[in-house]
N, C-alpha and C positions, 0 to 999 in steps of 0.2 A: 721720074718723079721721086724726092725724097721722102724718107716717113713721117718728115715734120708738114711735107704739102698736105699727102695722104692722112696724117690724122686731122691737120684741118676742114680735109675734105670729107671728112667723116665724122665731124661735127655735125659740121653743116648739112651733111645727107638727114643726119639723126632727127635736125632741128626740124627740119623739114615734112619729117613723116616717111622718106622715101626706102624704102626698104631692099628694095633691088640696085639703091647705090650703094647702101650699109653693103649688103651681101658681096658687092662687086668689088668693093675695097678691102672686105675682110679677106677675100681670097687671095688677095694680093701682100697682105700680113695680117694675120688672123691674130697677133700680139698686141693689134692696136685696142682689141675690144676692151682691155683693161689698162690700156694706157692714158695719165692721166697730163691733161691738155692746159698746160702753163699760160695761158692768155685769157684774153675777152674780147669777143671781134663784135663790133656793132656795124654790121653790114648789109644795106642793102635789109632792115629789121632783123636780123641775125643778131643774137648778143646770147654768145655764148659761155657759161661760168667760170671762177676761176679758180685751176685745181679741179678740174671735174672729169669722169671717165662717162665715156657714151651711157652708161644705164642711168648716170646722176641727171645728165640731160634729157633721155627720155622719161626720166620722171617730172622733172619742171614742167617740160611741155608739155604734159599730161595723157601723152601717148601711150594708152597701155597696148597697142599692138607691138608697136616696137620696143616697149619694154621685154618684152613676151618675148618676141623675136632675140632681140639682144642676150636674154639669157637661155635661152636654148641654142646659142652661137657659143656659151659660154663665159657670161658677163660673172665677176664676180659680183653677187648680192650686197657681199658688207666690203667690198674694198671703199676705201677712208681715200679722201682730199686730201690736202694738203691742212686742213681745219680739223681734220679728222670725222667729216661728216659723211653721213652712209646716205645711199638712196633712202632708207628708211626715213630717217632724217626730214630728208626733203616731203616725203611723200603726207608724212604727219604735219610741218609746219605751213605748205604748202596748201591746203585744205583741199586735198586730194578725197576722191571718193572711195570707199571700204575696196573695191575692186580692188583697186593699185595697191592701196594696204594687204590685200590679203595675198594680193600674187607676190609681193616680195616677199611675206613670212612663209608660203608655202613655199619657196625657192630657199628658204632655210636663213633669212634675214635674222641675225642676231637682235632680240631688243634693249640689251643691255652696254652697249657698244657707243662710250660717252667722247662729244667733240672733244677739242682743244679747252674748253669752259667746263667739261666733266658732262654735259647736259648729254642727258642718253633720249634714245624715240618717246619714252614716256614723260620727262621733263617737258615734250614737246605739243601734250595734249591739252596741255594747263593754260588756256587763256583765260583774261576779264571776259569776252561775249560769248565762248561758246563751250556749253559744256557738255560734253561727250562722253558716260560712263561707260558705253557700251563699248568705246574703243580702249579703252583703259583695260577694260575688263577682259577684252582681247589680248591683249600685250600684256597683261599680268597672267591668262593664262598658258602663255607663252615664253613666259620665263621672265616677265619682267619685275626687277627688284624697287618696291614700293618704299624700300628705306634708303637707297642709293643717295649721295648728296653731290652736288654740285662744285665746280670748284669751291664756290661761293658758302657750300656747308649747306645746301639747302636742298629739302628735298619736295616730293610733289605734293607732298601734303602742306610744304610753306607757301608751294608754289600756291595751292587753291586759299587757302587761309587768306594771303596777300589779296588775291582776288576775288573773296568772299564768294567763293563757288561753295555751297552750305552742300548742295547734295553730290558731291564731290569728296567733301571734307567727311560727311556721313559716310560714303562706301569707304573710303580708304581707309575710316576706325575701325568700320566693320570687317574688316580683310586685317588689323593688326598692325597699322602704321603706325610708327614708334612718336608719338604726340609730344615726345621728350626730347628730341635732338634740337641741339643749337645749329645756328650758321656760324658762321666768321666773327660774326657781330655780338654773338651768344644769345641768341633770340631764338624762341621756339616757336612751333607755328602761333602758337596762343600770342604771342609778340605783336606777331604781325596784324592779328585778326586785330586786335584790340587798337593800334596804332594807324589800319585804317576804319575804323569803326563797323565792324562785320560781326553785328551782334548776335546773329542765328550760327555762324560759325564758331564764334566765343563760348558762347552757350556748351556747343558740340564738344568744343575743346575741354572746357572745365568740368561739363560731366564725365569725360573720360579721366578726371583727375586732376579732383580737385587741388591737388599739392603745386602745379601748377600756378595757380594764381601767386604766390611768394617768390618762385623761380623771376632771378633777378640779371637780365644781360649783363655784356661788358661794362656799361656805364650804368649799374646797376639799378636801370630801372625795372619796375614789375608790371604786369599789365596795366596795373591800376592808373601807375603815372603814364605809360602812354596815352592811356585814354583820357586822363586828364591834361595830358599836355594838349590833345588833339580839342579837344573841348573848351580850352581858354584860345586858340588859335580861332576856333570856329566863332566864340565870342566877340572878337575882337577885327571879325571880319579879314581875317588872313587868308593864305594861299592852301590849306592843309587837304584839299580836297584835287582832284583829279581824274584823269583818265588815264588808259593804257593806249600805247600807239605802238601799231607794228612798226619794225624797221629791220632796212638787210646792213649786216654788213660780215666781211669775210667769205661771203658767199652764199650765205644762211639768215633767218630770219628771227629776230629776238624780239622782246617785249619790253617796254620801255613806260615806265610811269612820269608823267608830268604832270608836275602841278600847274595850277591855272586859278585863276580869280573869278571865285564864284557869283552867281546873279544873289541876288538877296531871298528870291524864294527857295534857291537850290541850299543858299548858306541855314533858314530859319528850317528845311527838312532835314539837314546834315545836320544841325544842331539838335532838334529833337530828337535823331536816332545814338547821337550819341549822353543824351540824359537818359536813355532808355538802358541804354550799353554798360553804362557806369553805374545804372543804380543795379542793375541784371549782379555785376560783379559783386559790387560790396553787401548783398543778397548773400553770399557765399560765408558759410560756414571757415572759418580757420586764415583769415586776412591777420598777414602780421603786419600791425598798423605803424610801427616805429623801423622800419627795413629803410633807407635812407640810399637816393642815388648818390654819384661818383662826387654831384656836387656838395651832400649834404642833405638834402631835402627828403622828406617824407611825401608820402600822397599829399597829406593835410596840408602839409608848406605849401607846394603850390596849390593846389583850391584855396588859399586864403588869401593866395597874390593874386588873384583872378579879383580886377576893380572890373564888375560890373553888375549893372541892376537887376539883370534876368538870372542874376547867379546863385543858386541855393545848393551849390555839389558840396560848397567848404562844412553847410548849417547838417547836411545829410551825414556827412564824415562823424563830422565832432561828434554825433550823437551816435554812432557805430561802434565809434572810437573810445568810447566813454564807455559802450555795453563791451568790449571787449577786454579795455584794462582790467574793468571789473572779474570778469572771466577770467584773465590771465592770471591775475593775483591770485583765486582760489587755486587754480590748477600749480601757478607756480609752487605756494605753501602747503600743498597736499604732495607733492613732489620733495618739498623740506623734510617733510614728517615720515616719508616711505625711507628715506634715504637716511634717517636720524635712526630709526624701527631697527633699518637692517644694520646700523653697525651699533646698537647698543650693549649688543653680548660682549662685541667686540672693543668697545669702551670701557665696560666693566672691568674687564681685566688688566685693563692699564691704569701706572700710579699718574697722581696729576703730573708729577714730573715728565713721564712717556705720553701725555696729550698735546699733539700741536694745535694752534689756532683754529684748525677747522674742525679738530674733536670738541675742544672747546664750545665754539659756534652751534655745531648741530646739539650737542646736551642741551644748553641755550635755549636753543629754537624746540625743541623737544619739549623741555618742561614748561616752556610758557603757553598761556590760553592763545585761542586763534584768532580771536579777534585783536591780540597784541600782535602776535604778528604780521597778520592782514594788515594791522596799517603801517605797520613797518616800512611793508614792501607800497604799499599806496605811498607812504611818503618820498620814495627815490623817482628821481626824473627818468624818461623816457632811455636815456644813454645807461643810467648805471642800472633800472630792470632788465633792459635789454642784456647786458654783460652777466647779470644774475642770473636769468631764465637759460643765457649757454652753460655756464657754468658747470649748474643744476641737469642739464641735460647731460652734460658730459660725465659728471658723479654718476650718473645712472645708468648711463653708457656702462662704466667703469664695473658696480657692482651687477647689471646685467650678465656682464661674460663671468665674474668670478662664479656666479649664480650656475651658471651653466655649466661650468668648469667642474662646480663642486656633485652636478648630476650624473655627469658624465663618469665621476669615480666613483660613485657611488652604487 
């Protein structure tokens, strides 16, 4: 018999449960326990994986004897597929019980050890139905790394986010998961909470930081227009709502969102939690309301394009938006006058000739009352306060470090 019969055959013994065929073929090449089996045979109910070394298939089958077995024959723990998937792997996506989890970390199961898609055993505990901190908390104190990302840039805190797993999202803060990493897409877990309306999640996110809320993806939207883009969708009776559906492929088990066409009572709850969700946000201290997606639009833009009668998110805005310009104006003009303060020794000493334009400007802005120039800055549109308020930050940037520079020698 060749060793291509012989590892067949020792599939099949594995698949089986038989342990005294395993043993009878190991003796006959004991090389086969870590060799990794290039098929899928569906025989006879035999279907066996593909890319898989005997310990990956005693874990499918959920055999922890001959798991057991297998590696006291000398199975390796993390030898990888062809996907680069470990028994670990399986043993988590699989919804294997702690048993099978704990005899492969006690057999020295690496948890950091990510497929082909980067997803390592702890990417693997993040489902929509079931949420497991205890296993988590396992694998993290076993070395697993909580900010690790995904091919895809995402880590297990986008992973709970997306899936509005709230007491999930709560430990991972609590253990120091970085609330701040983008994906591919430039979305942070707060992206995602907001874009599927996972308000208890959100919440979680933005108390951890509030700065946050402004952080704007590749197509530069902020939470706010996700959640208002999900909110005219929900309006409008669209598809924006769904579920998670497992599915295999490669040999492994992934999570797959689809949408789907809601009932009308499903669509009038998901539309309530998302008025809850948005008004939760714009609640929040330091929204910059003039931040504009890729296309052009503000929050405000779209809440105004939203034609429907149940709609009050645009009448909420404006009225946020209005306490906040107000706001901005003060801080921006008190930021005028800090910045005029610190270089007027320094203007003193120059002839008018040696003043350029912006020495000029701040004297200006300096000597005039503040109520002139409050409205000054009230009278420029959204675009050109915007460009004033960087500016202004950037001056301040600017005499910050000279400030420090001059402590430092001092």
């Amino acid at each position: 018999m060749n060793n291509g019969d012989l590892l067949h055959d020792l599939y099949r013994a594995v698949e089986d449960g038989n342990i005294d065929d395993v043993e009878r073929i190991l003796a006959q090449d004991a090389s086969l326990i870590n060799s990794i089996h290039n098929a899928v045979y569906i025989d006879g109910g035999l279907h066996l994986p593909v890319n898989g070394a005997a310990l990956h298939t005693a874990v499918l089958c959920k055999d922890i004897n001959m798991a057991e077995f297998l590696l006291k024959k000398g199975a390796d723990v993390n030898l990888e597929n062809g996907y680069g998937i470990t028994s670990l792997h399986y043993a988590i996506t699989h919804d294997h019980d702690e048993n099978m989890v704990m005899l492969l970390l006690n057999n020295g199961a690496n948890v950091n050890v990510p497929n082909s898609r980067g997803i390592t055993p702890l990417h693997c505990v993040i489902t929509p139905s079931y949420s497991n901190i205890d296993r988590i908390e396992l694998l993290v104190s076993r070395g697993g790394d909580i900010n690790v990302q995904k091919n895809n840039g995402r880590t297990v805190l986008h992973d709970a986010a997306e899936c509005g797993q709230k007491d999930i999202v709560e430990w991972l803060l609590s253990r120091n998961a970085n609330a701040l990493l983008r994906d591919n897409s430039g979305k942070t877990p707060a992206h995602l909470a907001a874009k599927y309306g996972y308000k208890d999640a959100m919440t979680l996110l933005l108390d951890r930081d509030h700065n946050v809320i402004n952080l704007q993806d590749n197509h530069g939207q902020t939470v706010l227009h996700l959640a208002v883009l999900r909110h005219s969708t929900l309006l409008n009776g669209g598809t924006n709502e769904g579920e998670y559906i497992r599915y295999d492929e490669d040999g492994a088990e992934y999570i797959r969102y689809e949408e789907r066409q809601l009932s009308e009572d499903e669509r009038l709850a998901a539309l309530s939690n998302s008025d809850e969700l948005i008004k939760m946000m714009y609640n929040y201290c330091g929204i910059n309301f003039i931040l504009k997606n890729n296309d052009g639009y503000t929050v405000l833009d779209l809440a105004l394009a939203i034609e429907h009668d149940q709609h009050k998110i645009a009448e909420h805005l404006q009225e946020k938006k209005l306490l906040w310009r107000t706001e901005q104006i003060k801080v921006t003009n008190n930021l005028l006058v800090i910045i005029a303060e610190n270089k007027e020794q320094i203007l003193k000493l120059k002839t008018d000739s040696e003043k350029n334009d912006a020495d000029k400007f701040l004297e200006k802005w300096y000597e005039s009352p503040i109520k002139i120039t409050e409205q000054i800055l009230d009278a420029l549109d959204d675009d050109d306060f915007g460009t004033f308020q960087q500016l202004n930050e950037e001056r301040k940037v600017e005499l910050d470090k000279v400030a420090l520079g001059e402590n430092a020698n001092s």
